[in-house]
N, CA, C and O of each residue as an XYZ file, in Angstrom:
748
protein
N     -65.119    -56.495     20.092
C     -66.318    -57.214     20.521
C     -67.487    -56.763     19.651
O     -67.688    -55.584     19.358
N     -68.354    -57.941     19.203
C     -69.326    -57.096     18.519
C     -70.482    -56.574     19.427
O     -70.808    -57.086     20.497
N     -71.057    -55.476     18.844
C     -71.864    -54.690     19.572
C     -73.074    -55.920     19.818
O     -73.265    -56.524     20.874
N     -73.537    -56.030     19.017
C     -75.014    -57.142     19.108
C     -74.891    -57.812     20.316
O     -75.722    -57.756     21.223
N     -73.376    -58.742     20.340
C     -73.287    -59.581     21.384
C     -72.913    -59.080     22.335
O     -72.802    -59.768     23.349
N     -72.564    -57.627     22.355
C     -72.309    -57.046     24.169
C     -73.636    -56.716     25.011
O     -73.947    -56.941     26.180
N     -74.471    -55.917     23.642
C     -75.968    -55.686     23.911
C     -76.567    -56.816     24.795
O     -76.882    -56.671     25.977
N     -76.736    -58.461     23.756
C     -77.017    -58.597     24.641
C     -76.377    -59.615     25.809
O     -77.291    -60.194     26.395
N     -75.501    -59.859     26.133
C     -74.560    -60.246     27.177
C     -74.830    -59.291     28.436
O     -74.596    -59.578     29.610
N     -75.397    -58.036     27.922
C     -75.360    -56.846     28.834
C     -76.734    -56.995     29.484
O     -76.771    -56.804     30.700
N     -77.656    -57.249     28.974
C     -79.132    -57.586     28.984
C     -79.107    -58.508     29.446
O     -79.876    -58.503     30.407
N     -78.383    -59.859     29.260
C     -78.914    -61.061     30.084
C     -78.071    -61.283     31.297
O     -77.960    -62.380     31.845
N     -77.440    -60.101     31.718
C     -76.692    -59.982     33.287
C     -77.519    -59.217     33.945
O     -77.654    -59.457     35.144
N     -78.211    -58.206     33.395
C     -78.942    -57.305     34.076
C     -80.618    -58.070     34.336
O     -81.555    -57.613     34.992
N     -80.547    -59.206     33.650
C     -82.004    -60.234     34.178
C     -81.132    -61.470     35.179
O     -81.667    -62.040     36.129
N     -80.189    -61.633     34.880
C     -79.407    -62.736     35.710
C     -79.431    -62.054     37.130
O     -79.493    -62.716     38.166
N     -79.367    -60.460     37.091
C     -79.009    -60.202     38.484
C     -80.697    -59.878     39.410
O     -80.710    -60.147     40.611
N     -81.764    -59.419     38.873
C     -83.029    -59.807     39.259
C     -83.186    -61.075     39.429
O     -83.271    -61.369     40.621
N     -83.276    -62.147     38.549
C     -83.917    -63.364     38.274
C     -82.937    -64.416     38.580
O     -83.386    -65.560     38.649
N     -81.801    -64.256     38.758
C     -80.787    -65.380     38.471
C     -81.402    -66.391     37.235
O     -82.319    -65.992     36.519
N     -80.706    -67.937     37.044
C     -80.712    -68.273     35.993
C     -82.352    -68.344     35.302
O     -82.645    -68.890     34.238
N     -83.229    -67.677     36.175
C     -84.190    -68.173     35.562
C     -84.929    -67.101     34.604
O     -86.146    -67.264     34.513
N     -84.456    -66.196     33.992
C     -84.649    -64.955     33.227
C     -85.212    -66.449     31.813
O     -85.155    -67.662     32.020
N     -85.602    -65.888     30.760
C     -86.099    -66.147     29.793
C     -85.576    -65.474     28.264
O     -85.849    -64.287     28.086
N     -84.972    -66.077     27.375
C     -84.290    -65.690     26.384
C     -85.511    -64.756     25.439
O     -85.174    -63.865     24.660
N     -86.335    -64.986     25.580
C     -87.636    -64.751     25.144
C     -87.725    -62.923     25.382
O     -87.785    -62.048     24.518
N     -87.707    -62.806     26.775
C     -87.989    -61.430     27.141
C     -86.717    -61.200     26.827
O     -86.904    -60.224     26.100
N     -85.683    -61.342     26.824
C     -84.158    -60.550     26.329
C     -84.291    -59.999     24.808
O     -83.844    -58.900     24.477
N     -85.173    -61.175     23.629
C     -85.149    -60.729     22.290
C     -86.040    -59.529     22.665
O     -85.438    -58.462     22.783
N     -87.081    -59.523     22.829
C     -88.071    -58.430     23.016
C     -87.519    -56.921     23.647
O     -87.903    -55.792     23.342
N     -86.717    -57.240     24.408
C     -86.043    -55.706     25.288
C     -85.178    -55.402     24.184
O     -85.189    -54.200     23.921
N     -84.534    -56.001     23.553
C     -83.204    -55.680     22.649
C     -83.954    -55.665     21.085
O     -83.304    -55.207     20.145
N     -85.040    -56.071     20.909
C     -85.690    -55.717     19.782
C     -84.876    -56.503     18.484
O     -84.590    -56.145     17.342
N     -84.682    -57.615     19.179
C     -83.714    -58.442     17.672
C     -85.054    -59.985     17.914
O     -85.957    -60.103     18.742
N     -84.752    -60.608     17.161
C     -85.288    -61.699     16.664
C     -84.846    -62.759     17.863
O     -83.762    -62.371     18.299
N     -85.345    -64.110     18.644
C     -84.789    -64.950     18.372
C     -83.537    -65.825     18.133
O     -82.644    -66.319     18.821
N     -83.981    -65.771     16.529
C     -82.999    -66.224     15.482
C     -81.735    -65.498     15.831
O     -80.674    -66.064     16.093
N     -81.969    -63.907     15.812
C     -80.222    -63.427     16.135
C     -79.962    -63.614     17.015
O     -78.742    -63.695     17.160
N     -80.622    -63.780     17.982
C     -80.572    -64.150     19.490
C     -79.546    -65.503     19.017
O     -78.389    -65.388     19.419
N     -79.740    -66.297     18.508
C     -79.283    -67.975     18.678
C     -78.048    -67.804     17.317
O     -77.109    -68.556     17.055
N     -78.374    -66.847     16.796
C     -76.717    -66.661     16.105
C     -75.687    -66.341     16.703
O     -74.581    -66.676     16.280
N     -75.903    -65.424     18.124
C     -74.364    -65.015     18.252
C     -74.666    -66.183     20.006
O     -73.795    -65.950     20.845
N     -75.343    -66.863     20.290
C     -75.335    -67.995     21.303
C     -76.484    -68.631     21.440
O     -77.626    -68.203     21.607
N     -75.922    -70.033     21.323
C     -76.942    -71.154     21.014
C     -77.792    -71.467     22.266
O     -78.764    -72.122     21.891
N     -77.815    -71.309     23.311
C     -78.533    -71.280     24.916
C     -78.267    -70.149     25.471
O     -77.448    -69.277     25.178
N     -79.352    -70.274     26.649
C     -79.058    -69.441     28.494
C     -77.696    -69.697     28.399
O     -76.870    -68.817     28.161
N     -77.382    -71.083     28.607
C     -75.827    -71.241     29.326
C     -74.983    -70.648     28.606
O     -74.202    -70.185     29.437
N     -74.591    -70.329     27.514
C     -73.871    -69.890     26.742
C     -73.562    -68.471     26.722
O     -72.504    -67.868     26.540
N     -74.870    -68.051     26.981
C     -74.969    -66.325     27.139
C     -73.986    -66.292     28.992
O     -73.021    -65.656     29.414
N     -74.896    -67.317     29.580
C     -74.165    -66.931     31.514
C     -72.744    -67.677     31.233
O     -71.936    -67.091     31.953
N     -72.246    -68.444     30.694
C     -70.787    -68.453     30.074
C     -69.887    -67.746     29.811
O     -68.723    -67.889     30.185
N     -70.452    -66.649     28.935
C     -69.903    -65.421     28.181
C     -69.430    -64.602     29.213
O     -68.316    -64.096     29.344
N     -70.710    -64.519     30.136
C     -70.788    -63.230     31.238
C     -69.618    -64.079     32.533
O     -68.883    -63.292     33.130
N     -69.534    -65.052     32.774
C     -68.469    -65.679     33.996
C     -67.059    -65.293     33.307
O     -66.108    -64.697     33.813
N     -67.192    -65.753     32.144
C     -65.463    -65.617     31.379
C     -65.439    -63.951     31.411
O     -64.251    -63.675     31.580
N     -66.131    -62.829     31.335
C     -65.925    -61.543     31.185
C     -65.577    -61.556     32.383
O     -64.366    -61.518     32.600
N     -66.331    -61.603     33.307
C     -65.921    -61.322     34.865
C     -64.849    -61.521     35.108
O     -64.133    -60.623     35.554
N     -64.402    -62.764     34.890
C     -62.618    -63.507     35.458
C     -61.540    -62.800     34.832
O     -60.374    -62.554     35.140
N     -62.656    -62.423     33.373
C     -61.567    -61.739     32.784
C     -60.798    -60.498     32.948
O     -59.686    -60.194     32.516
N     -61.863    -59.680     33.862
C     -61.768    -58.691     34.285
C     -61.226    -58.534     35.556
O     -60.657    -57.470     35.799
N     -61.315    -59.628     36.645
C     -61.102    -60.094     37.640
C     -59.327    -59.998     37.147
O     -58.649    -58.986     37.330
N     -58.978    -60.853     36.718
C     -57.584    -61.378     36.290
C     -56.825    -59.868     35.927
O     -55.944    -59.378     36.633
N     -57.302    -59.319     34.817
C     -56.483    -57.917     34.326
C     -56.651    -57.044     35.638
O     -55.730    -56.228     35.598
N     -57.240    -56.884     36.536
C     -57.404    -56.319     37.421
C     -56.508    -56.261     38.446
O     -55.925    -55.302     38.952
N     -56.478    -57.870     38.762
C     -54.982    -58.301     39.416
C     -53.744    -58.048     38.831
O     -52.884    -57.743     39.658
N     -53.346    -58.080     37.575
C     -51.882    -57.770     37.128
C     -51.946    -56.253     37.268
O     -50.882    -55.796     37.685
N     -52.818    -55.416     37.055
C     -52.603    -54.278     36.957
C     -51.857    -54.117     38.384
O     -50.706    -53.682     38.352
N     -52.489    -54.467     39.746
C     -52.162    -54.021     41.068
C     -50.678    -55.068     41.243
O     -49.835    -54.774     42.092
N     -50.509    -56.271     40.349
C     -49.110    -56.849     40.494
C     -48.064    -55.975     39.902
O     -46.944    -55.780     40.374
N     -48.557    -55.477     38.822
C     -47.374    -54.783     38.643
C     -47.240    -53.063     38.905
O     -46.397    -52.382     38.321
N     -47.942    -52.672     39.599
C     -47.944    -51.381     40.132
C     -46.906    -51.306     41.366
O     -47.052    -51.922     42.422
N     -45.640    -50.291     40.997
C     -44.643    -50.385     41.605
C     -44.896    -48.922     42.874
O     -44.144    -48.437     43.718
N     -46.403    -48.591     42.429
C     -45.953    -47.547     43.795
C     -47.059    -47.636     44.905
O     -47.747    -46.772     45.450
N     -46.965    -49.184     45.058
C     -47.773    -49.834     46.310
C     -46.651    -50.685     46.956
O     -46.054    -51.402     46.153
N     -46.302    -50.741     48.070
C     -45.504    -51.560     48.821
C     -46.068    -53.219     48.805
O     -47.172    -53.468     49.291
N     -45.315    -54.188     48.275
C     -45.209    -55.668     48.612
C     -46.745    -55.965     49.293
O     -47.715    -56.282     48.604
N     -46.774    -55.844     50.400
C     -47.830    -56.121     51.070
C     -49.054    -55.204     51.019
O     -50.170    -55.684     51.222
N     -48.865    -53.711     50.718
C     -50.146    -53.394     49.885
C     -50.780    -54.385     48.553
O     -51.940    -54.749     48.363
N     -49.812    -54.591     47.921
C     -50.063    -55.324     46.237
C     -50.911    -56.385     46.673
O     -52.026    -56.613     46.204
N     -50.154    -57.258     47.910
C     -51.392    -58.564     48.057
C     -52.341    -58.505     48.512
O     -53.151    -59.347     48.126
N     -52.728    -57.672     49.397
C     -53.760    -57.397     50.185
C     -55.013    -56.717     48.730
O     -56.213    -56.974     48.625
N     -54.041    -55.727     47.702
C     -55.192    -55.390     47.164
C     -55.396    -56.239     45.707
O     -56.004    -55.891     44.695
N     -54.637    -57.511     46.002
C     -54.679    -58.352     44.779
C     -56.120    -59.602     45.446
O     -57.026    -60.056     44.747
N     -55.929    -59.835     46.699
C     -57.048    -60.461     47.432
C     -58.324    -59.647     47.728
O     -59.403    -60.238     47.740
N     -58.270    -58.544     47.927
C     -59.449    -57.731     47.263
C     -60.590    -57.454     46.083
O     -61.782    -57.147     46.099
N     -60.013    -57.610     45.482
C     -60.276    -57.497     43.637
C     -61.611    -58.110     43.683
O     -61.833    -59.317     43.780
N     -62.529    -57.110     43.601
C     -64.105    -57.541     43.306
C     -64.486    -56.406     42.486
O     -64.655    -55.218     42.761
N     -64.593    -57.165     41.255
C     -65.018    -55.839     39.593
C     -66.632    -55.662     40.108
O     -67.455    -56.466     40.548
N     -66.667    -54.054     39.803
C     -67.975    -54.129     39.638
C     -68.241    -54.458     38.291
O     -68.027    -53.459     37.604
N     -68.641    -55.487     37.563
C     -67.660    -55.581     36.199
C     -69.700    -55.164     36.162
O     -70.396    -56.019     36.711
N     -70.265    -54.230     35.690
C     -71.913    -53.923     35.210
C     -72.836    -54.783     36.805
O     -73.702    -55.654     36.711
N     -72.309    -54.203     38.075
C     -72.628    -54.510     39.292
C     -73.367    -56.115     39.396
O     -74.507    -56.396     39.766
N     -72.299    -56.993     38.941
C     -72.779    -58.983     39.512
C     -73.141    -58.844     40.452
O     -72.438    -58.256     41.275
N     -74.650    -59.402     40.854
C     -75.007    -60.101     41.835
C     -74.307    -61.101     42.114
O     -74.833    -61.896     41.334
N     -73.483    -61.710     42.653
C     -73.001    -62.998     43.015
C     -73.431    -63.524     43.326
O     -73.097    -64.660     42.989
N     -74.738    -63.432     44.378
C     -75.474    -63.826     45.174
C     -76.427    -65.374     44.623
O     -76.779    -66.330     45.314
N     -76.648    -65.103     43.023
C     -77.247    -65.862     41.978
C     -76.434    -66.793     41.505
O     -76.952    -67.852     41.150
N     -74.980    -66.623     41.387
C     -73.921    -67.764     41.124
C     -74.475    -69.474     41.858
O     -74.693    -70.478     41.180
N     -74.567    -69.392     43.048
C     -75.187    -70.620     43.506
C     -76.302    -71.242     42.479
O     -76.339    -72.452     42.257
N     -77.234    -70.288     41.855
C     -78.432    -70.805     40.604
C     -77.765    -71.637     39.577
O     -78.142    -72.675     39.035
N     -76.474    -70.803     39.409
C     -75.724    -71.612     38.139
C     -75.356    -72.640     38.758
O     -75.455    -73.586     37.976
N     -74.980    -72.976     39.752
C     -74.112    -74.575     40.088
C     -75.470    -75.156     40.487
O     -75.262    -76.369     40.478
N     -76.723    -74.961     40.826
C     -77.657    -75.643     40.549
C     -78.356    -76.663     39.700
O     -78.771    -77.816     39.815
N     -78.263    -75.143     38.249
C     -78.596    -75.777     37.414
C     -78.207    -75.617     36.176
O     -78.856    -76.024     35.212
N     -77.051    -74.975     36.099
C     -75.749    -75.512     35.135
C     -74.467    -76.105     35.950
O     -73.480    -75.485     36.348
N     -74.709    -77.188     36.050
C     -73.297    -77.738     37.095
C     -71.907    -77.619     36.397
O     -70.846    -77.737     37.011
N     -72.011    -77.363     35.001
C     -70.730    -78.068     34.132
C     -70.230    -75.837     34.052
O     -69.045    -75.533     33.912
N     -71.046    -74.988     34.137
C     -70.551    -73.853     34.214
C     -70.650    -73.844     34.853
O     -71.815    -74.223     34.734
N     -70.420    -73.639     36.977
C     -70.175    -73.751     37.752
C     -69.140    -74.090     37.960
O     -68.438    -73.321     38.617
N     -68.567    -75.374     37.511
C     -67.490    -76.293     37.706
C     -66.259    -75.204     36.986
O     -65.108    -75.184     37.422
N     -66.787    -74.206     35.665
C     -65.730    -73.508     35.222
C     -65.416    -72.132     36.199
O     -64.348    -71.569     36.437
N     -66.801    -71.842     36.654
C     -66.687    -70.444     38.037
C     -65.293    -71.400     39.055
O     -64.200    -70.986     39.442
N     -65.664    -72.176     39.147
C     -64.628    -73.384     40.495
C     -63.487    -72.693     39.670
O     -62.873    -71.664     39.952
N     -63.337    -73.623     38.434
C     -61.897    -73.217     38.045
C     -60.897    -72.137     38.013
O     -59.675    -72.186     38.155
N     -61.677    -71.173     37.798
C     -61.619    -69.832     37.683
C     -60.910    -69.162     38.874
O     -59.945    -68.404     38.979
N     -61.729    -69.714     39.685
C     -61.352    -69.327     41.565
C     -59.655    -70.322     41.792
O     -58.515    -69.955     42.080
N     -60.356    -71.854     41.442
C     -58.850    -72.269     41.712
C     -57.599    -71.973     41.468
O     -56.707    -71.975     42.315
N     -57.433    -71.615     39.901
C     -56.609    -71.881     39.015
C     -56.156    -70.354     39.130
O     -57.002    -69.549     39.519
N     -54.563    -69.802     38.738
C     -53.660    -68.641     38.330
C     -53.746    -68.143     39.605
O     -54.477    -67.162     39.740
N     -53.119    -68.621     40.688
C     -52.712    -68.039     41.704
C     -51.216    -67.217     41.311
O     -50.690    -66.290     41.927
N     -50.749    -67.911     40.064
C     -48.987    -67.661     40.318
C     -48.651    -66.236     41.194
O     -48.211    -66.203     42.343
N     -48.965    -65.126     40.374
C     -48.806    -63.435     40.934
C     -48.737    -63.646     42.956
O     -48.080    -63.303     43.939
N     -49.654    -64.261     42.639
C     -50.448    -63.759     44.540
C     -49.543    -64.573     45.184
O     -49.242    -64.134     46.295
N     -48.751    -66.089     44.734
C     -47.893    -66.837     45.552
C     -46.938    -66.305     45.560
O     -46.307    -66.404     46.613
N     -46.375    -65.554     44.547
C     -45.080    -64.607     44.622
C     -45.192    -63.514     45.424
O     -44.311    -63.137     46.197
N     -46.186    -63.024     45.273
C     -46.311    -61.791     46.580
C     -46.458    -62.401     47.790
O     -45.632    -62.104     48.654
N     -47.237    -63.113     48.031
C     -47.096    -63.989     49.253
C     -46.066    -64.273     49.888
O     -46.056    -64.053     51.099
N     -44.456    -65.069     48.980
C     -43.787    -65.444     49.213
C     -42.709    -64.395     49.853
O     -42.096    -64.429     50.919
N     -42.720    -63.357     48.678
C     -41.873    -62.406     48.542
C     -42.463    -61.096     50.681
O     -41.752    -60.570     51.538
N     -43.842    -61.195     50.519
C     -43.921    -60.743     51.746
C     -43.354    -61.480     52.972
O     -43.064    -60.933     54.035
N     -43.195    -63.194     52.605
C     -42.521    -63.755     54.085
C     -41.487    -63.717     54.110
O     -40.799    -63.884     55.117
N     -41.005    -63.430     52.742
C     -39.560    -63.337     52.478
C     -38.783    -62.176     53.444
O     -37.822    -62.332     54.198
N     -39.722    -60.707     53.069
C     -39.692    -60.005     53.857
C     -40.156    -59.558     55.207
O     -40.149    -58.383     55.574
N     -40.624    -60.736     56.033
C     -40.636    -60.840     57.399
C     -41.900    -60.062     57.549
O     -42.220    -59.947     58.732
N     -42.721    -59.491     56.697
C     -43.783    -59.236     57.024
C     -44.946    -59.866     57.267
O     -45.755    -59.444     58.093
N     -45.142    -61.068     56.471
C     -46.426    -61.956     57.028
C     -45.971    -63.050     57.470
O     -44.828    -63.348     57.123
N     -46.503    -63.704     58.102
C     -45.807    -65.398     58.931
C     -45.745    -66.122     57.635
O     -46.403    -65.894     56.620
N     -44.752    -67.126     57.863
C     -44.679    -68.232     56.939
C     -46.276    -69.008     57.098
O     -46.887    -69.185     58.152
N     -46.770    -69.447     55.513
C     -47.805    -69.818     55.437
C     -47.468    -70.949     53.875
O     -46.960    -70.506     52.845
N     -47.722    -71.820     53.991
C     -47.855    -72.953     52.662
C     -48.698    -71.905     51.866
O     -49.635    -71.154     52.135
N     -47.846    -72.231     50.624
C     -49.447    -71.681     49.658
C     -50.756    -72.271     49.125
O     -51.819    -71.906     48.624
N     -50.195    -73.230     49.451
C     -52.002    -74.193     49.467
C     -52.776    -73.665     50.664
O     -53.922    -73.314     50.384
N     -52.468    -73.549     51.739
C     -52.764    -73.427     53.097
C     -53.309    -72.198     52.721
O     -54.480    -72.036     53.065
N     -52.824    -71.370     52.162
C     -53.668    -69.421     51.764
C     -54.394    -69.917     51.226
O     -55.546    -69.735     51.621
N     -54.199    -70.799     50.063
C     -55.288    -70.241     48.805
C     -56.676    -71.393     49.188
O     -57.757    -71.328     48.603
N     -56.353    -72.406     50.275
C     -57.877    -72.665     51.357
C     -58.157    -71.738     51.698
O     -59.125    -71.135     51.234
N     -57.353    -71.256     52.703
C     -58.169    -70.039     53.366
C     -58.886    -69.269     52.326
O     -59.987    -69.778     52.117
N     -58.679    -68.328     51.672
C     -58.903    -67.436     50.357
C     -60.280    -67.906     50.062
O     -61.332    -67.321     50.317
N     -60.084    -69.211     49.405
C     -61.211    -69.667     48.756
C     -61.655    -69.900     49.244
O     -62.658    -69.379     48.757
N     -62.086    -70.493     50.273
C     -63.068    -70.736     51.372
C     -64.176    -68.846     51.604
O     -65.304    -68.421     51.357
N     -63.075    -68.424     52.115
C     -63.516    -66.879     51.805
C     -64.535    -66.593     50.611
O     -65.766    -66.586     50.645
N     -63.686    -66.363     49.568
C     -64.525    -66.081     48.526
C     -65.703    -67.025     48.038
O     -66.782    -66.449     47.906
N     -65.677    -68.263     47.773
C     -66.662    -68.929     48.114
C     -68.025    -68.821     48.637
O     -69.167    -68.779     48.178
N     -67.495    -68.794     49.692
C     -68.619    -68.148     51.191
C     -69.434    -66.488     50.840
O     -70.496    -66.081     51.310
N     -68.486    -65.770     49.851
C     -69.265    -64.589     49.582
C     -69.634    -64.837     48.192
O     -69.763    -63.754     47.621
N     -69.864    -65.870     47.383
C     -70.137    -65.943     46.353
C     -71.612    -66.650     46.857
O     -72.445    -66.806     45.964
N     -72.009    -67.120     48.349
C     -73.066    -67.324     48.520
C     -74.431    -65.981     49.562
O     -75.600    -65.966     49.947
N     -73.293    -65.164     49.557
C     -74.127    -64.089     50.868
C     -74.595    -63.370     49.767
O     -74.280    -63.283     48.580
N     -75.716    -62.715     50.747
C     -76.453    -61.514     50.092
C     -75.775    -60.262     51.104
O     -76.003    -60.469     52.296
N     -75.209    -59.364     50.897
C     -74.530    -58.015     51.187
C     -74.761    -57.230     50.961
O     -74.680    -57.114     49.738
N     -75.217    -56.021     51.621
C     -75.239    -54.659     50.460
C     -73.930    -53.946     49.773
O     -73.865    -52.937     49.071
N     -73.046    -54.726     50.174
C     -71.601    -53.731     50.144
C     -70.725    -55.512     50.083
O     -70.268    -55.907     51.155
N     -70.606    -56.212     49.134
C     -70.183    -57.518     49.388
C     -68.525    -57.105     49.211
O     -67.734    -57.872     49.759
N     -67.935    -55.859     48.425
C     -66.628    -55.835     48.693
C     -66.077    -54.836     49.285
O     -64.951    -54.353     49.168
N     -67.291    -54.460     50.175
C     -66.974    -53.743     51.448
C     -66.613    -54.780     52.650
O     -65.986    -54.441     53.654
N     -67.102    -56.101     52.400
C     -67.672    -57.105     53.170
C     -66.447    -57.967     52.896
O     -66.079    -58.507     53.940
N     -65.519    -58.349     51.610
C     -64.651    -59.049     51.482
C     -63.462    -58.241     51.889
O     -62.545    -58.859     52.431
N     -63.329    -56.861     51.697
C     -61.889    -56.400     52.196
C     -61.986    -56.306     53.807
O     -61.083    -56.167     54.632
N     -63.462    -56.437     53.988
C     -63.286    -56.282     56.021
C     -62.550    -57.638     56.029
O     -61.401    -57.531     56.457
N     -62.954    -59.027     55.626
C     -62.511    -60.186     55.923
C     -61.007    -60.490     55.722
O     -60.315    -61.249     56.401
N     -60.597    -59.664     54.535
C     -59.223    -60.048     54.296
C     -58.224    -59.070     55.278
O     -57.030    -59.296     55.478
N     -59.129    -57.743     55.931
C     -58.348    -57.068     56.724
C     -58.025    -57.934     58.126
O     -56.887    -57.971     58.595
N     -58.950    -58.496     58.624
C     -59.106    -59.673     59.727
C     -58.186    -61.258     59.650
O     -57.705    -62.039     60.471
N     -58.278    -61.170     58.311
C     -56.883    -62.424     57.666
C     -55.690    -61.549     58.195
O     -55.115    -62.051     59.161
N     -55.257    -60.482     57.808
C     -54.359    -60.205     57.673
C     -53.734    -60.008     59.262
O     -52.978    -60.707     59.936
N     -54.426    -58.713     59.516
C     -54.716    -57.830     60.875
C     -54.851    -58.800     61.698
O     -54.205    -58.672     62.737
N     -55.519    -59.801     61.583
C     -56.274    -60.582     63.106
C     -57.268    -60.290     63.962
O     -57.815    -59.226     63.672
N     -57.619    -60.720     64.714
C     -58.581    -60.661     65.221
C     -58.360    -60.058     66.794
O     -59.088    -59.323     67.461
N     -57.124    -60.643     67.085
C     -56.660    -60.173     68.592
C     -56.182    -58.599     68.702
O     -55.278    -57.982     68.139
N     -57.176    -58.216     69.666
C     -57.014    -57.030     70.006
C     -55.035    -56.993     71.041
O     -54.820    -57.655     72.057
N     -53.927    -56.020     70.326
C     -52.767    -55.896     70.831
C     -52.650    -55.760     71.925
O     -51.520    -55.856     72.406
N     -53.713    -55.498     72.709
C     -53.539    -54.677     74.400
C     -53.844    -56.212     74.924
O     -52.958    -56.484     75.734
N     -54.726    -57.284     74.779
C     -54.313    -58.176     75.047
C     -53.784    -59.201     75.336
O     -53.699    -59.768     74.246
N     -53.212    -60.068     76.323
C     -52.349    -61.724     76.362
C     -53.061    -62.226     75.782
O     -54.291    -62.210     75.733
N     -52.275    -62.750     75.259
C     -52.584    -64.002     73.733
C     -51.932    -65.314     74.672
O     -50.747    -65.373     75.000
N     -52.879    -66.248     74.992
C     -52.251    -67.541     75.385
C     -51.635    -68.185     74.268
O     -52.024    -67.917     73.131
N     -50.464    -69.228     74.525
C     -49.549    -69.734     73.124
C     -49.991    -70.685     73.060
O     -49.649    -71.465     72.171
């Protein structure tokens, strides 16, 4: 990676997460002490720079997940639980500002969507492989990956102090449930 462009990729996340999209390319040349001009050599807009920074995230997001898919000394249903977990502090994202981008970059937004939709494969195999093994109820995998996304979604709009303190409580409550055991459960 070149340094210039991590500099500032690094700089315009750390105004994205004060300001959301409305930081100014202007004050980024000035903090980083480059021109402009180099500014628009290594990315031609805002969007391009908050582009850079969504694809790092996922990217990090994604390697994050294979690492815990293929880690053989977590049990089946540890792996998914901590594959539905997976929130990078990738240089601490506000998420909270993501909504700014589908505001007012709709067409990068639409790639955050994708991002979320798309490469379930790992998590349907663990999924599968856990009902396989009688540990979680049979569930469609479309039917999870609503649920899921709906989830994540929903915390891609909260403000949290602890948002993946806040997403593993939710996925413990997916999992766990909600019904206290000492109780009748009507059918």
């Amino acid at each position: 990676m070149d340094v210039v462009k991590d500099k500032i990729r690094k700089c315009a996340l750390n105004h994205f997460n004060k300001e959301g999209v409305h930081f100014h390319l202007d004050t980024l040349s000035k903090e980083l002490k480059i021109s402009k001009k180099t500014l628009y050599k290594y990315y031609e807009n805002k969007e391009a720079i908050l582009g850079d920074i969504v694809d790092e995230l996922f990217r990090v997001i994604k390697a994050k997940e294979h690492e815990i898919y293929t880690d053989k000394t977590l049990t089946p249903l540890e792996q998914l639980i901590e594959i539905l977990c997976v929130y990078p502090d990738y240089e601490a994202v506000s998420y909270h500002h993501i909504i700014s981008i589908k505001e007012t970059y709709p067409a990068l937004y639409q790639r955050v969507d994708q991002y979320l939709e798309n490469n379930w494969d790992e998590t349907f195999e663990l999924l599968n492989l856990n009902i396989e093994l009688g540990l979680v109820r049979p569930i469609e995998n479309e039917t999870f990956k609503i649920l899921l996304l709906g989830l994540y979604k929903q915390l891609l709009l909260t403000e949290h102090d602890s948002p993946k303190m806040l997403m593993r409580e939710c996925i413990h409550h997916i999992f766990y449930g909600l019904i206290n055991n000492n109780s009748e459960v009507p059918v």
